[in-house]
Backbone as numpy.savetxt, mean C-alpha at the origin, in Angstrom:
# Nx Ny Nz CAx CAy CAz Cx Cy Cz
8.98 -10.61 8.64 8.91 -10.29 7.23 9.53 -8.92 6.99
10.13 -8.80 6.04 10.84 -6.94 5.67 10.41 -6.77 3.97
9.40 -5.86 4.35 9.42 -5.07 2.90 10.01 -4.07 2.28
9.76 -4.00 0.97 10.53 -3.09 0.26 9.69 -2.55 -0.71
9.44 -1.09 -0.16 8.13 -0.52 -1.56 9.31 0.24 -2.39
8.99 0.06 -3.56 9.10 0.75 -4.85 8.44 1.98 -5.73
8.97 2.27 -6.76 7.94 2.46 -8.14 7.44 3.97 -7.49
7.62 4.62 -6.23 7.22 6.17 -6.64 8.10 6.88 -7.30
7.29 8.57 -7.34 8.39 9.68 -8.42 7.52 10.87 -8.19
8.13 11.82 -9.41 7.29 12.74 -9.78 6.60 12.56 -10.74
5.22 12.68 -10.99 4.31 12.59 -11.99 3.53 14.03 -11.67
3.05 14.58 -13.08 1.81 15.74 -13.44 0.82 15.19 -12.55
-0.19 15.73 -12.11 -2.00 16.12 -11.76 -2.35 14.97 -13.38
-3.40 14.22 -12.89 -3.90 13.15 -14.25 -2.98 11.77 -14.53
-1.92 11.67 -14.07 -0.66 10.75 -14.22 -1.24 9.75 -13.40
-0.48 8.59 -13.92 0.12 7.67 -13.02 1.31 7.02 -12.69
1.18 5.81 -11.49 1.88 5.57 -11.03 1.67 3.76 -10.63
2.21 3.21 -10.38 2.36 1.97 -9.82 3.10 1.50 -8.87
2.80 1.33 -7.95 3.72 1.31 -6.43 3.79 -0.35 -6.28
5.38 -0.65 -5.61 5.29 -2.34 -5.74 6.04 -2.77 -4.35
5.69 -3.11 -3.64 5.72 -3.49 -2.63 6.33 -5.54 -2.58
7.73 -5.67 -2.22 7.78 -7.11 -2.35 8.21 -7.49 -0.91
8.15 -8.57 -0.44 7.96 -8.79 1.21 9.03 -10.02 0.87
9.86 -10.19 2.22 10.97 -11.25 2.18 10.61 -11.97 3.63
10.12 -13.64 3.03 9.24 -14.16 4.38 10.09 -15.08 4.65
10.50 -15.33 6.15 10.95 -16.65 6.37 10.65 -18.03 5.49
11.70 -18.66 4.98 11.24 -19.80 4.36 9.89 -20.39 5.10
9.37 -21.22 6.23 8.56 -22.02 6.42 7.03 -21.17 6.10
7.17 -20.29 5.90 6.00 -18.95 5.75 5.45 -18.56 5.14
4.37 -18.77 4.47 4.28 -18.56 3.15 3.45 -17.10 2.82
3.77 -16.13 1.89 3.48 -14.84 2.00 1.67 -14.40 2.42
1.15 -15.50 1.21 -0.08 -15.70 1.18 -0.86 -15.40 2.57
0.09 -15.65 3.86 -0.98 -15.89 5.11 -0.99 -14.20 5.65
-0.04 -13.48 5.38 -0.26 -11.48 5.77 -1.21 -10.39 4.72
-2.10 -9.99 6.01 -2.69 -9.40 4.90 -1.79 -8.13 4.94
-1.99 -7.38 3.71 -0.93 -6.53 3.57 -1.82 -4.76 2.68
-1.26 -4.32 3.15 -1.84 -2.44 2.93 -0.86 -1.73 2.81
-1.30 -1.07 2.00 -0.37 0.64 2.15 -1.31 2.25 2.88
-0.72 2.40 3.39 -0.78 4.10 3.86 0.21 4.82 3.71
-0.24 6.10 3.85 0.38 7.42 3.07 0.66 8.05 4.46
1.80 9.39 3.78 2.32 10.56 5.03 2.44 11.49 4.61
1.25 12.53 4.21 2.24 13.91 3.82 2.59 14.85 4.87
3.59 15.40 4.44 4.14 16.23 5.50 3.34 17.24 6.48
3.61 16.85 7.43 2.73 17.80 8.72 1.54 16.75 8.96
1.40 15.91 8.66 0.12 15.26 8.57 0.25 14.13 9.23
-1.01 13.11 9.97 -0.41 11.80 10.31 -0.61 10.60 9.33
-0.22 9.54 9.39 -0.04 8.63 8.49 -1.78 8.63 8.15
-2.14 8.06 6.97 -3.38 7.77 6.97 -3.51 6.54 5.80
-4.89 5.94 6.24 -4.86 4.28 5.56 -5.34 4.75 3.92
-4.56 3.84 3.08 -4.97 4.31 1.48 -5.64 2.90 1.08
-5.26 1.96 1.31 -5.57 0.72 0.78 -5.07 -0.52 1.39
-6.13 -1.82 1.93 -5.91 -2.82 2.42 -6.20 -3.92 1.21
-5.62 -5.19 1.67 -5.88 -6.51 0.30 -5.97 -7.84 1.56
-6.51 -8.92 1.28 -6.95 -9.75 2.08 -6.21 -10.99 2.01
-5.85 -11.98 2.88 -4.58 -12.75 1.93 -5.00 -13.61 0.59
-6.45 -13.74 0.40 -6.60 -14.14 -1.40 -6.31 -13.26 -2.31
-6.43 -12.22 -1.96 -6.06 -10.62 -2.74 -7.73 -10.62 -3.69
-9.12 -11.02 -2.60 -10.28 -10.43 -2.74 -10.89 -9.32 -2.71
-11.22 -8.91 -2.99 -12.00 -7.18 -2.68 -11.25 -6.58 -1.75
-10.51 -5.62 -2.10 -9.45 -5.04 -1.88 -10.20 -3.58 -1.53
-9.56 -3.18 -0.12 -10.70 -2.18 0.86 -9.96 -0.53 0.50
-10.53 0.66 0.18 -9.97 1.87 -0.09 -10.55 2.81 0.80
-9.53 3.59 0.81 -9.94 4.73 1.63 -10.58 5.35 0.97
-11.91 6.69 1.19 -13.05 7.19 0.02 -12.16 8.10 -0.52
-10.92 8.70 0.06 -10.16 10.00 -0.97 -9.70 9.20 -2.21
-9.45 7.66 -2.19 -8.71 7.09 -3.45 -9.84 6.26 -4.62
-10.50 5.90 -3.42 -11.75 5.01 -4.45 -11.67 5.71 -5.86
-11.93 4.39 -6.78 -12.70 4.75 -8.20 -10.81 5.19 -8.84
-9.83 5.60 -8.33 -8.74 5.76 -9.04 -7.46 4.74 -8.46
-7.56 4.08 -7.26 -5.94 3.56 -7.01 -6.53 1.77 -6.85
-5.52 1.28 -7.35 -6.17 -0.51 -6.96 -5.46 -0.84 -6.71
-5.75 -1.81 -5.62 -4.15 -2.75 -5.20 -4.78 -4.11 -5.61
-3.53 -4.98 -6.09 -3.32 -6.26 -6.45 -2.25 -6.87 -5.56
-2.56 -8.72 -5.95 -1.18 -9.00 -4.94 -1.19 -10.10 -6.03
0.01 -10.60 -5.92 0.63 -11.29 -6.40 1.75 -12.45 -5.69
0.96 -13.81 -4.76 1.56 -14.53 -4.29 2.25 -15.12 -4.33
2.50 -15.60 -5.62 3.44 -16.23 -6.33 5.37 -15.86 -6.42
4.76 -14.07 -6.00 5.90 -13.01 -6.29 6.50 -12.56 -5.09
5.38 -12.48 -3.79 5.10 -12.03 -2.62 5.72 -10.50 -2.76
4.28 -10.28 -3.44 4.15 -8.75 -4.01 2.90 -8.18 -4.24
2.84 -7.18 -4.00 1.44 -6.52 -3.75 2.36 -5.15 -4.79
0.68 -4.73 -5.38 0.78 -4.04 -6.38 -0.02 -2.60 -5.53
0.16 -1.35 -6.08 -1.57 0.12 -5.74 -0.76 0.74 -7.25
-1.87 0.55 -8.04 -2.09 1.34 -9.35 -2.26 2.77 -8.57
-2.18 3.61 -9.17 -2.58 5.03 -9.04 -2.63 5.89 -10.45
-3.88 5.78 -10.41 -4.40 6.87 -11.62 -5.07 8.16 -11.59
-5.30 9.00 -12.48 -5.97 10.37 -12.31 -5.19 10.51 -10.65
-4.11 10.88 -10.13 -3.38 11.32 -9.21 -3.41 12.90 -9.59
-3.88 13.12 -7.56 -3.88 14.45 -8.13 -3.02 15.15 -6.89
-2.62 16.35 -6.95 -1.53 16.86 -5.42 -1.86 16.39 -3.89
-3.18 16.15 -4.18 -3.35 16.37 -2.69 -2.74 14.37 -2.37
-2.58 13.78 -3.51 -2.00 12.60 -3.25 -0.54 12.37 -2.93
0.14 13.64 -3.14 1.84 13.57 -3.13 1.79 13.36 -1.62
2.79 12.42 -1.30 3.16 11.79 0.42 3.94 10.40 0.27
4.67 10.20 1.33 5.25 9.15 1.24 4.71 8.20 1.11
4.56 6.82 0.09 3.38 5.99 0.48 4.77 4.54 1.31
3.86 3.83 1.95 4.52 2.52 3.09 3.40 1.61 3.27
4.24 0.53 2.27 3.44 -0.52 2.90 3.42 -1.41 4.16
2.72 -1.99 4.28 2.48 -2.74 6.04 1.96 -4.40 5.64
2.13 -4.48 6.57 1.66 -6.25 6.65 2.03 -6.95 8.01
0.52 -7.59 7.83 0.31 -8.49 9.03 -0.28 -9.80 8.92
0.29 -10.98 10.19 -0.64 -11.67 10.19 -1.94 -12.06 10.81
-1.91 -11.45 11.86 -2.98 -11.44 12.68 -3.66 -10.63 12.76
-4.65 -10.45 11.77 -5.37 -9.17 11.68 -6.93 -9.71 11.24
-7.87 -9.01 11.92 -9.17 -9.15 11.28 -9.66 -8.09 10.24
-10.68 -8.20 9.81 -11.17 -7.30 8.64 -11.56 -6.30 8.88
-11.94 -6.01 10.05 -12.87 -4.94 11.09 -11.23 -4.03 11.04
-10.17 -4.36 11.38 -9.07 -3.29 11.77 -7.92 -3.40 10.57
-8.36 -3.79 9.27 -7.60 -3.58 8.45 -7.44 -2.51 7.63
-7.51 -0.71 7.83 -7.46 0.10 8.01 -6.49 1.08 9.15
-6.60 0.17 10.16 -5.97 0.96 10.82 -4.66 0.34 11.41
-3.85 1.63 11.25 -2.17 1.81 11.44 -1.61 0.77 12.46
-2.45 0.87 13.58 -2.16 0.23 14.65 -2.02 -1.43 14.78
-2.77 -1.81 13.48 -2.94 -3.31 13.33 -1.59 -4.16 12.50
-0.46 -2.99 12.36 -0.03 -3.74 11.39 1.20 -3.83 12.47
2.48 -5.10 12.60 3.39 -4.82 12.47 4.34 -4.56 11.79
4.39 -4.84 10.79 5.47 -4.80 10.03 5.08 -3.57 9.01
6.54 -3.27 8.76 6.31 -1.81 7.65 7.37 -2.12 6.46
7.46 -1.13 5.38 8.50 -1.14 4.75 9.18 0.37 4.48
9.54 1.16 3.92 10.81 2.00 3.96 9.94 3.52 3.92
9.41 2.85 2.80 8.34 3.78 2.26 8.99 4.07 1.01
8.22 5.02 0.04 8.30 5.73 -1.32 7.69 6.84 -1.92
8.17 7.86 -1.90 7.98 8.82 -2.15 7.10 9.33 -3.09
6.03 9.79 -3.48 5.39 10.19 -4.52 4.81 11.57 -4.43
5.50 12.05 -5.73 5.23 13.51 -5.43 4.39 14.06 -7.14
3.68 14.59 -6.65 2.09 14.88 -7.83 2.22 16.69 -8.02
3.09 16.85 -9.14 2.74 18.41 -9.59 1.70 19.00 -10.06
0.92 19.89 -9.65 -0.69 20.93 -10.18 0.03 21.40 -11.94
């Protein structure tokens, strides 16, 4: 599968954003079966998990720095996964990259290591 995230920028402290992530699956494959996440990179820093989605796109898992402001959606139909980002504030500016897998349990859908696949990433940068 090869993704392609979208939709970052510069936005103010309070702004948002909508990050869009669309995945290109072998025909016999259907998107529905990877679960799929984004994590972040700010500079000097190591990657860290922002948000996982399940392949129904059920209760959708957050890291506690984003809870209550970023949501991810998916959209199977599109084989696209959505992370709203609202009330964004600096310490959120970092590259965000989405990931996706298929063989993954719920216990390690958080962590970096579970995913193969990545996409380019997208930049989002949050002015004070």
């Amino acid at each position: 599968v090869q993704l392609q995230a979208s939709g970052g920028g510069l936005v103010q402290a309070g702004g948002s954003l909508r990050l869009s992530c669309v995945a290109s699956v072998a025909s016999e494959v259907s998107f529905s079966v990877y679960v799929m996440s984004w994590f972040r990179q700010a500079p000097g820093k190591e990657r860290e998990f922002v948000s996982a989605i399940k392949r129904s796109g059920t209760r959708p898992i957050y890291a506690d720095s984003v809870k209550g402001r970023f949501t991810m959606s998916r959209n199977n139909a599109k084989n696209t996964v959505y992370l709203q980002m609202n009330t964004l504030e600096p310490e959120d500016t970092a590259v965000y990259y989405c990931a996706a897998d298929r063989q993954i349990i719920t216990s390690s859908m958080a962590r970096s290591d579970a995913y193969d696949y990545w996409g380019q990433g997208t930049q989002v940068t949050v002015s004070s």
